[in-house]
Structures are given as C-alpha cells and as structure tokens.
N, C-alpha and C positions, 0 to 999 in steps of 0.2 A: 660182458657176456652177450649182449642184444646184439650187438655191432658184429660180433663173431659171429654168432647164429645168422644176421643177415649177410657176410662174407663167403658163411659156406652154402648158405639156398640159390647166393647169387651165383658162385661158381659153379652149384650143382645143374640150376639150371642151361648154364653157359655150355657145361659138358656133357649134358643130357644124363645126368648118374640118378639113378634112382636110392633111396636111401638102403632100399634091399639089394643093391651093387656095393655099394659105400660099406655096407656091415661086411662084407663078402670079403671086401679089401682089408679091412681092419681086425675082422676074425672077430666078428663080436656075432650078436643078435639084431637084426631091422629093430626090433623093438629099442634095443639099447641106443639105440641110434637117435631113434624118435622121441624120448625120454630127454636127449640132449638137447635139441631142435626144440622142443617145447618146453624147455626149461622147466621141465618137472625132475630134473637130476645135473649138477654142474657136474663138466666134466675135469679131471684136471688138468694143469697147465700142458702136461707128458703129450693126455690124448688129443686136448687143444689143436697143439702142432703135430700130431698124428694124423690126425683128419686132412690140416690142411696140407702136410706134404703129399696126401693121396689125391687130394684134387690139383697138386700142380701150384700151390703155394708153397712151397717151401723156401722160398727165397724172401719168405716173411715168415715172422717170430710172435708168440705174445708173451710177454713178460711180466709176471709182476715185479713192477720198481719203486721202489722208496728212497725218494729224495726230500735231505733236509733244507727247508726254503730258502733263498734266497735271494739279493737284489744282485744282480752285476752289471756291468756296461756291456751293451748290443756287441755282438760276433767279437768278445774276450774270451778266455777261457775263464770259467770258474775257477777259482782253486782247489785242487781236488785232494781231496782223504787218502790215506792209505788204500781203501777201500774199492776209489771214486773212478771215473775217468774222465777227463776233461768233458766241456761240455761250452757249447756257444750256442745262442739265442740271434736265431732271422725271423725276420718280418714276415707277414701271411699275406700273401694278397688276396684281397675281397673281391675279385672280377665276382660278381653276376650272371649267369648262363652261359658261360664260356669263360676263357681266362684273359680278362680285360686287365690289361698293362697300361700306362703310361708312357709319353715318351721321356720323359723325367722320373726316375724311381724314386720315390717315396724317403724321405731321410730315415735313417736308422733312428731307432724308437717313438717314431711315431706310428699306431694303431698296434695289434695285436702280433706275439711274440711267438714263436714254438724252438723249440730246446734241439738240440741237434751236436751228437759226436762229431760231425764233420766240421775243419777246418779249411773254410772257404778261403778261395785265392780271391773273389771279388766280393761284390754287395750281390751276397747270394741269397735267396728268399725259398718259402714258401708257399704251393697252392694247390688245390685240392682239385681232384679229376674230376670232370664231368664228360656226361655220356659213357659209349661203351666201345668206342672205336679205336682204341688200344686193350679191349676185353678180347684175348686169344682164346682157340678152342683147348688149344695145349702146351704147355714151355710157358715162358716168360710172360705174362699176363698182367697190365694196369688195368684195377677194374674200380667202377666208378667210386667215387667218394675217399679214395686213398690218397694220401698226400706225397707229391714226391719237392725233392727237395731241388731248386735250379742253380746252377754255379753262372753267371755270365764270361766269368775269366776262363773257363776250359773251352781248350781249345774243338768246335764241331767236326769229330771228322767221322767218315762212314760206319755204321754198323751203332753208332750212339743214339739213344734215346734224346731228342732233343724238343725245346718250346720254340715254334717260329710264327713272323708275322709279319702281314703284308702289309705296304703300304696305303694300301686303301678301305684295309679295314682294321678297326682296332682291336679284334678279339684273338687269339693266338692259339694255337693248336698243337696240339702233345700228338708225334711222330716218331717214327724212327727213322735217322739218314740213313739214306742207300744210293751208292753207285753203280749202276747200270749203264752199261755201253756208252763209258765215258758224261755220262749225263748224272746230274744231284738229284734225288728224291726223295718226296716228302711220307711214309708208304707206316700208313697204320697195321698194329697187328692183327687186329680183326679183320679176315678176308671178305669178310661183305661190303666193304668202305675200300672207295678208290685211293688208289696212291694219287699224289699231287708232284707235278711238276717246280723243282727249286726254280725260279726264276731270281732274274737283278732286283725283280720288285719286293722278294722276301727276304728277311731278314731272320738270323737266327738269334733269339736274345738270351738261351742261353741252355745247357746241358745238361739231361738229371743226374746227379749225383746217389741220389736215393729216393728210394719208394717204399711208404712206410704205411700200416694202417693203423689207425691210431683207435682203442678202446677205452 
C-alpha cells in the first residue's frame, strides 16, 4: 500500500494532476481520493488499477499473489499447478547510484533472487531504476524505484527500451534506441534530459523485457 500511494504522488506530481482532477477522472469525491493517499481508507485492488490507468500506468498491475514456497534452480522453471504458471528466478543487481555492472556477470545464485514469468534467451537479471530520466509526462513511463527486467540475448534494435554502457565508465543507463537520420541514439523519455549519441565506445548490455513495481 505505501509503495502504491508513493507511485501515484509520484506520477501525480510528474503530471501535475491535482487530487481534485484525479477524483473528476475517476468520478468519485477529492475527499475519497485523499482518504486513499492517506491511508485512512484501502482502496481495492479494482480502484488500485483504476487510478493508475488514469495516470498513464496502466501497463502495470497490482496483484495480490500467493505462492507456495519453494527452492528451485536459478532461471528453471518451477513446476507448476494446475493453477500455476511457470515461473524463473534472475539475479538483482546491486549497482549503487546508477546501475553499476560488471564486466563479468555475477554467477547465477549468487546474491539476491526475484521471480519472473519470463523465460530468458540469456543470463538475464534484474535492477531497480534510479533517477527520473525515463519518468515521461505521458504514455510509457519508467519512474524511479521500478524494477525492469534485462535479457542480454535480445537482439537491440530501434524503438526498444534498452541498459547501455561506456567504455569509460562503469555505471549504465536506462534509454530508449532511436534511429535518426541514419545515426543510433541513446534518447531518454523524459524531455528535460539530452539524448546521447550511440557511439563505438558504447556498448548495449542488454534489453528490457519488463518493467514491473514491486509492493
């Protein structure tokens, strides 16, 4: 619930909505609005994703999910239930104020695990956004503290969200490719932050597959 409530302040701020806009759109009361935002009333999971499709989330979900425990081997599938749907376990990376990589990746099961329906073509991983220079004012939006998921085996081609990084420094940057009059570019959603020139020096390590926020 906290994480939510700071998803939608942050988006509200992002799109300048006031919560007496937010009600207008949802057909409620400011008040009801503000009851939610101050956790003096949970909303349910319905208006949850009600809200956030009106801010421009809706390509994220919250779910309540129940799963029963288990051990498995790193990027296996579990065996699934009738119920179930498969499910594989990537590594997180811990970069520090940016998203510090390795040039050697991390062996599977060592450090910290997160669960993932995708089945990765490579040693695909995890790691959490910082900043807000993929936060858009509208449409497809990475805003910070969301985790999206990287495949290294797909292949980078224009119009994909992707993590790249230069040779001369080791922190890595969440982009989107863009080709412009025949030239690579590196060109954040948020229009206040420059696009960057692909250069021989940059390297793409690898493509989002998913963007997910986790509560």
């Amino acid at each position: 619930m906290d994480r939510w409530i700071a998803l939608v302040k942050a988006s509200m701020k992002d799109r300048k909505v006031t919560q007496d806009q937010l009600a207008s759109r949802l057909g409620m009361s400011q008040g009801g609005v503000g009851h939610w935002l101050n956790k003096r009333r949970v909303p349910s999971l319905a208006d949850m994703n009600r809200v956030m499709a009106e801010l421009g989330l809706d390509y994220l979900e919250v779910a309540l999910v129940v799963r029963e425990k288990t051990v498995a081997p790193v990027a296996q599938a579990l065996k699934p239930t009738p119920h179930d749907n498969p499910s594989y376990r990537y590594p997180v990376s811990e970069g520090k104020g940016g998203y510090l990589l390795q040039e050697e990746p991390r062996p599977y099961g060592a450090g910290r695990l997160q669960i993932s329906d995708y089945h990765a073509r490579g040693k695909a991983f995890w790691m959490r956004v910082t900043g807000n220079a993929m936060t858009a004012p509208s449409g497809l939006s990475i805003t910070e503290g969301m985790m999206v998921q990287v495949d290294p085996a797909i292949k980078p081609e224009p119009g994909k969200l992707v993590v790249a990084q230069w040779a001369f420094n080791p922190q890595s940057v969440l982009r989107k490719l863009v080709k412009q009059s025949g030239q690579l570019y590196l060109v954040p959603l948020n229009p206040t932050y420059p696009k960057m020139l692909f250069t021989e020096e940059c390297r793409i390590v690898g493509v989002v597959v998913q963007a997910v926020t986790r509560f």
